[in-house]
C-alpha positions in Angstrom: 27.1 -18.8 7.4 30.8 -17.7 7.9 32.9 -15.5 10.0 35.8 -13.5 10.5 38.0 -11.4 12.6 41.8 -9.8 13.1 43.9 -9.5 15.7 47.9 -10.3 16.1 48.2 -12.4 12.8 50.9 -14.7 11.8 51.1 -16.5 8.5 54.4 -17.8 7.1 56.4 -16.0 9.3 54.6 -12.4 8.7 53.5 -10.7 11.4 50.3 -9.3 10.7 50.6 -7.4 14.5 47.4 -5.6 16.0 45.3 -6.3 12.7 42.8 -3.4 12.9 38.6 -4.0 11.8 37.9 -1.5 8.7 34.0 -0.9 8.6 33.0 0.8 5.2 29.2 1.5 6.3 28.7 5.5 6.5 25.1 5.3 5.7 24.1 1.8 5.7 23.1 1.5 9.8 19.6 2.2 10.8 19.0 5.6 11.9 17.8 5.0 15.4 20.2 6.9 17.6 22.6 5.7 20.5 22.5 6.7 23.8 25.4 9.3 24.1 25.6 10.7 20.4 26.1 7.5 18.8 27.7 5.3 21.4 25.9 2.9 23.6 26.8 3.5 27.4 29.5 2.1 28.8 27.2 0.7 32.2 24.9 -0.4 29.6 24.0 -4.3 29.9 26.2 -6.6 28.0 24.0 -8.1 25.0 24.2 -12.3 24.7 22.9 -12.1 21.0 19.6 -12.1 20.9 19.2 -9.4 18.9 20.3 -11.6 16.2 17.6 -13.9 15.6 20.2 -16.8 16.8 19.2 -20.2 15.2 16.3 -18.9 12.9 16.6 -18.4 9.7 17.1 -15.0 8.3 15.0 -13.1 6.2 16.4 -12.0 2.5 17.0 -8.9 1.2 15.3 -8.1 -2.0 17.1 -8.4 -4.9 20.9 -9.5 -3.2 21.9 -12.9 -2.5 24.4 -13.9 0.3 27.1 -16.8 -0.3 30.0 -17.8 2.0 33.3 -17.3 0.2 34.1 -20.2 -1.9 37.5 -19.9 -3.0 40.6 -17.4 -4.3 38.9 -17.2 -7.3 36.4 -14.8 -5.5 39.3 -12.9 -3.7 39.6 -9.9 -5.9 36.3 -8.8 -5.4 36.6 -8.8 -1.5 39.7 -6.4 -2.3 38.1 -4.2 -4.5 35.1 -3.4 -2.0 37.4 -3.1 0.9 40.1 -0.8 -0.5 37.7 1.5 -2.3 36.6 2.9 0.8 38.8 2.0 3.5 42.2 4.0 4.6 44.5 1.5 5.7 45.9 -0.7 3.2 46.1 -4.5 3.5 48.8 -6.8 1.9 47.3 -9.6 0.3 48.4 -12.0 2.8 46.5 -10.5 5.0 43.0 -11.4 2.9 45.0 -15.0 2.4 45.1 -15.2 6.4 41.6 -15.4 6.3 40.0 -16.5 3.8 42.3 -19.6 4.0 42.2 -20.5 7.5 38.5 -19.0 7.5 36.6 -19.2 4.7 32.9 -20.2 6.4 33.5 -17.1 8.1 33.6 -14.8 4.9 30.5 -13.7 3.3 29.5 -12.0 0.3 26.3 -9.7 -0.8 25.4 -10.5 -4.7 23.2 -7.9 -6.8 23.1 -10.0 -9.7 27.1 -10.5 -10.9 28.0 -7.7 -8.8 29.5 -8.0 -5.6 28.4 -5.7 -3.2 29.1 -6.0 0.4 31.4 -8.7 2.3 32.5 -9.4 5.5 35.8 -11.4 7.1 36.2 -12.4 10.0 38.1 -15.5 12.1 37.4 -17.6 15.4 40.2 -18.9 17.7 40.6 -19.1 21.1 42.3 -15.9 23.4 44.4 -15.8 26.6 41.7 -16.7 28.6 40.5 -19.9 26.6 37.3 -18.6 25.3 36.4 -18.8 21.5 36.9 -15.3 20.1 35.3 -14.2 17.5 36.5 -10.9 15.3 35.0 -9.1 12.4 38.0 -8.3 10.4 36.5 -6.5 7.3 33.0 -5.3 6.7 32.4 -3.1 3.5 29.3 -2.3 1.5 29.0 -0.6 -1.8 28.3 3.2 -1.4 25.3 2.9 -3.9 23.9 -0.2 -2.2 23.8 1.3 1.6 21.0 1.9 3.7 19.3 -1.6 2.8 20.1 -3.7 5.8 23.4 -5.6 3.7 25.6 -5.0 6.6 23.7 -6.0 9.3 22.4 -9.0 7.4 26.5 -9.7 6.3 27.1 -9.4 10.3 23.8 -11.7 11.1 25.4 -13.9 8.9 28.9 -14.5 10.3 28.0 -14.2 14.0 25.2 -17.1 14.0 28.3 -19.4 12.4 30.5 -18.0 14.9 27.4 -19.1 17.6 27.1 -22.3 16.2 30.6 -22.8 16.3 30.3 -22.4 20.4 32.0 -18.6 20.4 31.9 -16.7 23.2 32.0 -13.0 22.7 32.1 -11.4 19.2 35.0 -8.3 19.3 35.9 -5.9 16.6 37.0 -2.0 16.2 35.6 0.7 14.4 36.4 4.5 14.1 35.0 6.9 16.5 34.0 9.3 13.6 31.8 6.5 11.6 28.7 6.8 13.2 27.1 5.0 10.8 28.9 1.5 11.8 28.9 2.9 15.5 24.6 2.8 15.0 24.7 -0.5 13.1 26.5 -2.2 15.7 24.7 -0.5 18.9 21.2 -2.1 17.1 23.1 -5.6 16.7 23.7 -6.0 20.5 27.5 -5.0 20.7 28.2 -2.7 23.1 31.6 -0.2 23.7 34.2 -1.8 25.5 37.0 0.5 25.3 38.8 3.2 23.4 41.7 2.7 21.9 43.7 6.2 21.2 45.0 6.7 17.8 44.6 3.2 16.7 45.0 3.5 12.9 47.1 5.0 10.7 44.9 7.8 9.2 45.6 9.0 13.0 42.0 8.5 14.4 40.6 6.9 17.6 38.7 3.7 17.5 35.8 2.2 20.0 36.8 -1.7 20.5 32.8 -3.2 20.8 32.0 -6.8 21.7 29.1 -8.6 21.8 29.0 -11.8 24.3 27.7 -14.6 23.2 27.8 -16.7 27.0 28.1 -14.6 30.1 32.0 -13.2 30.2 33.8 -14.3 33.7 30.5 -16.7 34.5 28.6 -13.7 35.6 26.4 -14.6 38.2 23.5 -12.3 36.8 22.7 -12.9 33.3 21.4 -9.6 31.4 17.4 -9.4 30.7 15.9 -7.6 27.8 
């Protein structure tokens, strides 16, 4: 079970600065609604992952089949899905920055020989020493949405990220995609900021994390 994530990116001398996570989900969250129109509270209790069925195993999806990513071979496919719906290109070292350094924390979604949903995402450790995990990428197939691929693809990558000892799980998503706004509210992440104008198409995006040990050594843990 892999994972991914982007932030200030450096490979071969490129800098891949203030890497930006593209979530191709419209429809495929489920459609219980978030406090506030879609958005979880800022005061709300920060989530430690339980939500995520940590360390059992998952159930399947009907008909799809899951695999980590297994080598450039499978690369194309990952591009296809992402820049079919997505706004802001990527240069393919971008993909190569993660899938290389990465790869257990890529995932793909199989119906039959068609590759339908995927996810990317990386684990290092930030300014303040803590393993950080970041969903990079996470697209789904327009005509395979609404059947739980992309929360299963997140499911996935975060329980490696846990068994890899992360910390907090962080990504962005734009304010106007409700449906990955809903998908990650019912995973546990909750809104950490917003971030004005963040990509290119001009829009605002939420950054959401999802801590995985309590952040600063709270003294009160969150119950549920």
């Amino acid at each position: 079970t892999p994972i991914l994530h982007v932030d200030s990116v450096r490979d071969g001398g490129l800098n891949f600065n203030r890497h930006r996570t593209r979530t191709a989900l419209a429809m495929d969250a489920p459609k219980t609604p978030d406090r506030g129109g879609g958005v979880q509270d800022e005061k709300e209790k920060k989530s430690t992952g339980s939500e995520l069925s940590v360390g059992r195993k998952l159930d399947g999806i009907e008909g799809i089949n899951f695999t980590q990513y297994k080598g450039e071979h499978q690369l194309h496919y990952i591009q296809s899905l992402i820049e079919k719906d997505l706004s802001e290109p990527y240069s393919i070292y971008t993909y190569r920055y993660f899938l290389n350094n990465w790869p257990d924390l890529c995932f793909l979604a199989w119906s039959e020989k068609k590759c339908v949903g995927t996810i990317v995402c990386k684990l290092e450790k930030d300014k303040k020493n803590r393993n950080r995990g970041y969903i990079a990428m996470l697209a789904v197939d327009k005509t395979f949405r609404k059947r739980g691929i992309g929360s299963h693809l997140v499911k996935l990558a975060v329980n490696v990220m846990i068994e890899k000892k992360a910390d907090v799980v962080v990504l962005e998503t734009e304010i106007t995609n409700k449906g990955a706004l809903s998908l990650y509210a019912n995973l546990g992440f909750v809104r950490d900021k917003r971030l004005h104008k963040y990509y290119m198409n001009g829009v605002d995006a939420f950054r959401k994390k999802l801590w995985l040990t309590p952040p600063a050594q709270q003294s009160i843990m969150p119950t549920y």
